[in-house]
N, C-alpha and C positions, 0 to 999 in steps of 0.2 A: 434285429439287424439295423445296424444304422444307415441313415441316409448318403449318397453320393459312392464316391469312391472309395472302398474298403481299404483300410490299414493293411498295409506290408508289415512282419512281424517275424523278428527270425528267435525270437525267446520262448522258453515253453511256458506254458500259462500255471498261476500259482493254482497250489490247489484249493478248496472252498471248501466250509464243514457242510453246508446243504448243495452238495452235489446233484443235478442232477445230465444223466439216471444215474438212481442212488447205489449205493453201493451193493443192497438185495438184489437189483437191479441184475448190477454185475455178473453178482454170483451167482445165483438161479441162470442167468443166461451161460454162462460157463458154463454151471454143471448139466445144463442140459442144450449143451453146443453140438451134441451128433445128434438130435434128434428132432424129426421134422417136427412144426406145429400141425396141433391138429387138422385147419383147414388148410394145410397145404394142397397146390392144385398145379400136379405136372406135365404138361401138354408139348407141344411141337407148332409150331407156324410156317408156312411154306415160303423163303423169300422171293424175290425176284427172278433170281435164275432157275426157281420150281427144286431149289434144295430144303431139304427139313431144318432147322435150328430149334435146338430146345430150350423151351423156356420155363418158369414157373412163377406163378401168386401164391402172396403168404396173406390175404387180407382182412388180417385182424377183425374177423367176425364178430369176438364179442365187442366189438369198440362200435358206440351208436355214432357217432361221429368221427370218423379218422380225419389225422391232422394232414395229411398229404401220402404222397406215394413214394418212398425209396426205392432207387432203380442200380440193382449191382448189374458191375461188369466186372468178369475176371480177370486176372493175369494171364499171362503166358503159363502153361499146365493147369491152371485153375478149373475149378467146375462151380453149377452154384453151389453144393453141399459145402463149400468150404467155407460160405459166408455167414453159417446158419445161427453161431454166436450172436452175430449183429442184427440177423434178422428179430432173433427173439431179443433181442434187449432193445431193436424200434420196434415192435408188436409192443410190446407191456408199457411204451408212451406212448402207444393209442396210432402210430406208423403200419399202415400197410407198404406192401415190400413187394416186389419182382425184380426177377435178372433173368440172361440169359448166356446160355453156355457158346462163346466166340467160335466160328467153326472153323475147322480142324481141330477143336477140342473138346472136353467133358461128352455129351453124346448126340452133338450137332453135326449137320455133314462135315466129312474130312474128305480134301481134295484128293490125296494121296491113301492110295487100296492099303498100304502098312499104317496100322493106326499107332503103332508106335513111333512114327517120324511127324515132326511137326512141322507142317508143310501148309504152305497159303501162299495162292496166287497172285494176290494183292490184296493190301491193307484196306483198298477204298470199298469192297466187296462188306468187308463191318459195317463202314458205314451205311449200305446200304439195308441191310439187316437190321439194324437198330432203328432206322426210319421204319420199315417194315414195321418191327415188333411195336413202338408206338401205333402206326396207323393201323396194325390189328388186333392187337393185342390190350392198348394200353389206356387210349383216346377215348373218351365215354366209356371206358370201365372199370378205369379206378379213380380214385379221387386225387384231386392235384391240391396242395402243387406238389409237380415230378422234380424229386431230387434227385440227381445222379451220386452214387459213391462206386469208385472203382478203385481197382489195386493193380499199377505196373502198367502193363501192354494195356489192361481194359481202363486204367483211367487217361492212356495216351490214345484210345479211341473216343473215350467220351473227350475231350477236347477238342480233337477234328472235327466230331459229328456237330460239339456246338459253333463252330467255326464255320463248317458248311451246312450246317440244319438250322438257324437261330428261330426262339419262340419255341421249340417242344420245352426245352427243361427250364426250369425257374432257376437252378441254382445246380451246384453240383461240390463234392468232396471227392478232389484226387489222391490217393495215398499213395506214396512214392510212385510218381508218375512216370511211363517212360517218356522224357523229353529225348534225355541221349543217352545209349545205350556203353556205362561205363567199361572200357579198352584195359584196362590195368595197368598203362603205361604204355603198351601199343600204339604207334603211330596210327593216327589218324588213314595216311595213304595205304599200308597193310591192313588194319582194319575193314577199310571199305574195298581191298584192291584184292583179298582173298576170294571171298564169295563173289565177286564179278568174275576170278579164273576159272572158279571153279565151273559157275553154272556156263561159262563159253566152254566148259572143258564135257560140258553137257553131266556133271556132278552136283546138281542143284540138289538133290535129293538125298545127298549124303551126309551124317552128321558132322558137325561143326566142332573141331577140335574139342574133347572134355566131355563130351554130352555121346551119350547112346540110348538103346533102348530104356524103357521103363523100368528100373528095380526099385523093391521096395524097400525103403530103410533111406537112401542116399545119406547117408549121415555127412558125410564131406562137404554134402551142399548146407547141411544144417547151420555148421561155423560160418557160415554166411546169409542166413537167412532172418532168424530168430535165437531168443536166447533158452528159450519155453522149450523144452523137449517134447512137454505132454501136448501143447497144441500142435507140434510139428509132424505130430505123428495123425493127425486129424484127418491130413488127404489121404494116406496109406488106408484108414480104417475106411473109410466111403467106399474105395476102390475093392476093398477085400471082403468088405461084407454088405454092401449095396451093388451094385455092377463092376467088374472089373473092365469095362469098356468106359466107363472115366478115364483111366489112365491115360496118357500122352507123355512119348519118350520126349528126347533131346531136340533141341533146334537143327533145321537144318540150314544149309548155304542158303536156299531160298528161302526160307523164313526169314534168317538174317539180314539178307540182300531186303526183302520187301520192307522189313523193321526199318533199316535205315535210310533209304529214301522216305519212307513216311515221318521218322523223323525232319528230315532236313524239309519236308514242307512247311509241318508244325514250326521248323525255327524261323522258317523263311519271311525278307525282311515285307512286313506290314500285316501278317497271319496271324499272330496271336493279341495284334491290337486291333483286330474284327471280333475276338470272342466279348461281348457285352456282357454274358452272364455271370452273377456274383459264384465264384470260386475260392472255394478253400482248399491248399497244397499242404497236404502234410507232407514231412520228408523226414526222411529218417536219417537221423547225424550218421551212423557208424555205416550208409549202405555202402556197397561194392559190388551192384548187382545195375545199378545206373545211375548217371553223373549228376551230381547235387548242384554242382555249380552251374549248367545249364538248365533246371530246374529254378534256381535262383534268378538266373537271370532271363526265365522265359517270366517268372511272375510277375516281374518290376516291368516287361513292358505289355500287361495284361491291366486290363482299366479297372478290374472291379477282383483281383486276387488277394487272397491273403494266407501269406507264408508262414505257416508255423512248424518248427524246429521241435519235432519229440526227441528228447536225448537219453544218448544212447543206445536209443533201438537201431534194427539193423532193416533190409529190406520188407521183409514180411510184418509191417505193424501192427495188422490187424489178427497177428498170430503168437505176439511179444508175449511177455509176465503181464501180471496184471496190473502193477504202476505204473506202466507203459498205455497199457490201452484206455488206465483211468487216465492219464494226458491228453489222449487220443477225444476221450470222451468231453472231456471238460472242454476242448480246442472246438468241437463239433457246435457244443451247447453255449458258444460264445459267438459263435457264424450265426446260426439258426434259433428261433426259439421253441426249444423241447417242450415245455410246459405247456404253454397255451396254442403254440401253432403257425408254421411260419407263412409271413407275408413277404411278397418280393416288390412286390409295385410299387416299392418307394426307392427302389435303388435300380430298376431295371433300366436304362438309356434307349435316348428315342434316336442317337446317331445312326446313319449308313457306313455298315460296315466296307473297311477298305475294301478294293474288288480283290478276288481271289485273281491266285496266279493261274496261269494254264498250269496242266499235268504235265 
């Protein structure tokens, strides 16, 4: 990684004949994308409010030296089983790996007794969770440096948390992040003016136009997600044949309502020039699931981001074809170095972050 301030970058990187990880790489992690490694290790931690969050370590046992710790977070309906591709293709360059499942979802507390409503009190309850899971989970017992990679709602939590937590992570990889949550043409004042009636209409808990319970298949959401059928069908399989209590239906008014005030903190003005820590944004050209141009323009006022443009994938990157995710790969191993093992303390800043805003 180079020194100072990371290059802004909205092109997709060429490709290299010595890729790494190499193309076997790839493909062994593919074909064995549903299937745990062997020292996988699935536990629970209690957080602050004495609720359970589940987590898991992948930590590359046979590796006598791991080169640091990747730390997933999920999407919105995500769980960790869906990251299990990425896990085994950072295991095999010598990466141990942990995430944890955001609650109200995969099989962490859910606030709400129907576990098919996706329902959370407030966004700042993550962040207190992920502090947790570091200070019990993560701190003297895995090896650093701790890289964050998250997808959507989980890499719009790891942002905040490095904005209000600075010094846990060394670095992090957002993949389509949620900065703001794309309307389809929706005015801004309906948008944000529905779910405020509803939850005064004491409806918080109702699903949000489009979305309902959990079924399997959703294919309608598929033309907007990915272009991969066989990886789309990846969370269905965990769900159907590891626990069906993975599963998490539709958003609700209040999940909504909490998303989008958490956004507008994240955009808010002097927030994202407190995050120090070197970041890389992937963003996917064709998404429709959240605004690219507020992503854009959260990066350019981020001290140490860099933007890179995977084209033509759509939301779900990390579930694309696989010239998609070898972009993916090669953008990661141009931030970081795979090979020998990444160092951050030549780009990390000794500045005082702006003070936050009140709540």
């Amino acid at each position: 990684m180079t020194s100072g301030k990371t290059k802004k970058s909205g092109t997709k990187p060429e490709a290299k004949g010595n890729a790494i990880p190499s193309a076997e790489i790839l493909a062994t992690a593919k074909e064995h994308r549903r299937e745990l490694p062997e020292d996988a290790v699935f536990s629970y931690f209690v957080a602050p409010d004495e609720r359970r969050i589940r987590f898991a370590r992948f930590p590359a046992s046979k590796v006598i030296e791991p080169k640091g710790t990747v730390i997933f977070m999920p999407g919105r309906t995500e769980f960790i089983e869906k990251f299990l591709e990425d896990v085994h293709v950072l295991n095999a360059l010598g990466f141990a790996c942990a995430a944890m499942d955001l609650r109200g979802q995969g099989m962490s507390y859910r606030p709400h007794p129907n576990r098919d409503k996706h329902y959370v009190r407030t966004f700042d309850t993550h962040l207190t969770d992920v502090k947790a899971f570091f200070d019990e989970k993560l701190v003297g017992k895995m090896p650093k440096p701790f890289i964050f990679m998250g997808h959507s709602a989980g890499s719009h939590v790891i942002l905040r948390f490095m904005r209000e937590h600075p010094g846990y992570a060394d670095a992090a990889i957002t993949v389509a992040p949620m900065v703001k949550i794309a309307t389809g043409g929706l005015p801004e004042f309906v948008a944000k003016g529905l779910p405020l009636v509803m939850r005064y209409l004491g409806l918080g808990a109702a699903y949000i136009p489009g979305h309902t319970a959990f079924k399997e298949g959703r294919w309608g959401w598929r033309k907007k997600l990915t272009h991969d059928d066989e990886r789309f069908c990846d969370e269905d399989y965990f769900i159907k044949n590891r626990d069906r209590r993975l599963a998490v239906g539709g958003a609700t008014y209040k999940w909504l309502w909490e998303a989008l005030k958490s956004c507008d903190k994240l955009n808010a003005e002097g927030y994202p020039e407190g995050i120090e820590t070197p970041v890389l944004m992937l963003q996917a050209e064709k998404d429709r699931i959240v605004d690219n141009s507020a992503q854009t323009a959260l990066a350019a006022r981020m001290p140490n981001c860099k933007l890179v443009v995977i084209k033509g994938a759509m939301h779900e990157i990390l579930k694309e074809t696989d010239e998609m995710r070898a972009d993916v790969w090669h953008a990661i191993s141009e931030f970081i170095d795979l090979e020998n093992g990444p160092t951050f303390d030549d780009v990390l800043q000794t500045n005082t972050p702006a003070p936050l805003e009140d709540s």
